[in-house]
C-alpha positions as CSV (number, residue, x, y, z in Angstrom):
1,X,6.0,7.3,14.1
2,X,3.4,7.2,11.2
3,X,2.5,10.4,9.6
4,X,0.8,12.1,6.9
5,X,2.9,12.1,3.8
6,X,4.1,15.5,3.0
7,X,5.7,16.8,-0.4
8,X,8.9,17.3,1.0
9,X,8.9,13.7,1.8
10,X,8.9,13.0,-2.3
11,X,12.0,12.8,-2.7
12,X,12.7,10.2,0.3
13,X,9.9,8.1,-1.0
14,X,11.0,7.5,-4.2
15,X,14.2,6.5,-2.8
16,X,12.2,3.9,-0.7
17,X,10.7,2.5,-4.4
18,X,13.8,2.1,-5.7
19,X,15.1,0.3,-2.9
20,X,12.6,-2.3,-3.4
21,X,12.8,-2.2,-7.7
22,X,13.7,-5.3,-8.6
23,X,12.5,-6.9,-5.6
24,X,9.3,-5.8,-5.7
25,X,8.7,-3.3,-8.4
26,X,9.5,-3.2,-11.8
27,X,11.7,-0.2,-13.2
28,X,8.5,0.9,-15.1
29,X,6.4,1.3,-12.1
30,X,8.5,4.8,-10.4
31,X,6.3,6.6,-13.3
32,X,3.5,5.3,-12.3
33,X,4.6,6.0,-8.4
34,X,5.6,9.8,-9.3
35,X,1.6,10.0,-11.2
36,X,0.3,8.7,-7.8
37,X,1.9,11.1,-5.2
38,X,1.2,14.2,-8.0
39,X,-2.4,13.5,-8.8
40,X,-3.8,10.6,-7.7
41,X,-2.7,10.5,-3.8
42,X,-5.9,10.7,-1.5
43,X,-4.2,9.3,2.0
44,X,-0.5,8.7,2.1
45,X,1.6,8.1,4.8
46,X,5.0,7.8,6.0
47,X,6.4,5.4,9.1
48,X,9.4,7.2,10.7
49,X,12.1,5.9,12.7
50,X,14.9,8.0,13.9
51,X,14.1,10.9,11.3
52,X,14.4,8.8,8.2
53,X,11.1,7.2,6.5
54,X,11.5,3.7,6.4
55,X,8.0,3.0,5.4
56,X,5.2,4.3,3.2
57,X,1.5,3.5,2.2
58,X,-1.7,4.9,0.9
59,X,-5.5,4.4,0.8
60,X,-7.5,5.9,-2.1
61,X,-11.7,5.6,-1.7
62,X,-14.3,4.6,-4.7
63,X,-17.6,5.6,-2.0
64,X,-19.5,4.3,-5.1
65,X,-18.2,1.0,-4.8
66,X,-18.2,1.2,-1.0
67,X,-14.4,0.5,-1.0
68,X,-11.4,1.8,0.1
69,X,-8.1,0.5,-1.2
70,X,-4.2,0.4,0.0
71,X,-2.0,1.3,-2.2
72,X,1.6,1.3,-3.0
73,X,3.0,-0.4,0.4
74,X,6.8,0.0,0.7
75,X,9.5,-0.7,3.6
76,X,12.8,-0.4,3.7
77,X,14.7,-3.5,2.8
78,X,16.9,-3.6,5.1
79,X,13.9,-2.8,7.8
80,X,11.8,-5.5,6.7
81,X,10.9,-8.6,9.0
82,X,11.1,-5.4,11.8
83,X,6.7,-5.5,11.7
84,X,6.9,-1.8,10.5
85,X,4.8,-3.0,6.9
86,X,2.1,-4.9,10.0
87,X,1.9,-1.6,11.7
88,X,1.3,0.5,8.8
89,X,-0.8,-1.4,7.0
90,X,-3.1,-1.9,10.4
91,X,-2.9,1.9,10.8
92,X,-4.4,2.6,7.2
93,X,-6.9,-0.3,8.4
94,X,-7.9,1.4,11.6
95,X,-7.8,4.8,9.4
96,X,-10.5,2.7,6.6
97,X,-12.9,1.6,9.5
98,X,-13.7,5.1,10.5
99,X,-16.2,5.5,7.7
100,X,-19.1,4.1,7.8
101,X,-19.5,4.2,3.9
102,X,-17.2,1.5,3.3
103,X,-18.4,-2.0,3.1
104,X,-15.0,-3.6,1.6
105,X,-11.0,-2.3,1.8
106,X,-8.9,-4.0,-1.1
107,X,-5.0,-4.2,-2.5
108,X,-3.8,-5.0,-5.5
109,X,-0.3,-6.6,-5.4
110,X,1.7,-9.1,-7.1
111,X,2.8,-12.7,-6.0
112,X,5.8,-11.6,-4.2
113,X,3.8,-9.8,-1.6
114,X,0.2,-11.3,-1.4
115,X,1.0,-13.7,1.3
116,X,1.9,-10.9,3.7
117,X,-1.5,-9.7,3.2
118,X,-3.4,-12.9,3.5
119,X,-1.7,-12.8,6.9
120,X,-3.5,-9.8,7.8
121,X,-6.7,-10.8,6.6
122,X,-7.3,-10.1,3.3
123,X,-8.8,-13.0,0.7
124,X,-7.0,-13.6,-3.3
125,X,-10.3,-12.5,-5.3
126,X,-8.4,-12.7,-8.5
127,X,-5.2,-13.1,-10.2
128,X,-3.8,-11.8,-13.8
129,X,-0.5,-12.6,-15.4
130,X,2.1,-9.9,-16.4
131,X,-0.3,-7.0,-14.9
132,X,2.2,-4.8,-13.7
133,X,5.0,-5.8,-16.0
134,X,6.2,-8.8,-17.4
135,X,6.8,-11.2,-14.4
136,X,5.1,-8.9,-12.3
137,X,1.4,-10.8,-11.7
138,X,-1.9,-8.8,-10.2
139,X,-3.0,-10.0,-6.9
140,X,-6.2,-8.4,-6.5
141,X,-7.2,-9.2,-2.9
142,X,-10.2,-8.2,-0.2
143,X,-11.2,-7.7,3.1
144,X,-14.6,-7.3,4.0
145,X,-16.0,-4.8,6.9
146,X,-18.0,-5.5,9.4
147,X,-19.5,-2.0,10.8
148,X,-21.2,-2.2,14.1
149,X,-24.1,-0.3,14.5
């Protein structure tokens, strides 16, 4: 089941970061994580299986920039390869093409994840070394939208 993230669920998604720091995090990046789900979180949401989140991802929107962007994508380890990140991440996609205002929906990730996303359609529009942390290189990748009218 995907849901709306809730702030009881803070605790369990944290847990969900760390289970993917080294793999796919650095150590540095559960401060940035904690900034997110206090302050910055627009949509968030939480894949459930059997009562336990297994899966978490958000969208924040720049209207200005006619974009939408997915944000801090997470699965349980030992769930991945299961097509729960697929489902999500084409949820928040479904979610995105509701409004009209955006023209583009982006990610930013890092060369250990990139590929799962060219997979679902998104384009490598840039890459910079040691973004997130040393070893840890910025993806910035794009989908375009085609609204019908």
């Amino acid at each position: 089941m995907i849901r709306p993230y809730a702030a009881k669920d803070k605790p369990e998604t944290i847990a969900l970061l760390r289970q993917n720091t080294p793999a796919y995090f650095d150590p540095s990046e559960e401060a940035d994580f904690n900034h997110y789900l206090d302050v910055e979180r627009e949509d968030y949401f939480v894949y459930e299986e059997e009562g336990r989140i297994v899966g978490a991802g958000g969208i924040n929107y720049f209207p200005k920039e006619k974009t939408a962007r997915i944000s801090w994508d997470m699965v349980d380890p030992a769930m991945q390869g299961k097509g729960i990140g697929k489902k999500l991440t084409q949820f928040r996609i479904d979610h995105i093409l509701k409004d009209p205002r955006i023209a583009f929906i982006v990610v930013r990730t890092s060369q250990l994840a990139y590929a799962f996303y060219e997979k679902m359609g998104f384009e490598v529009i840039s890459i910079e070394q040691d973004y997130w942390a040393k070893n840890y290189h910025l993806y910035l990748m794009q989908m375009p939208i085609i609204q019908s009218k």
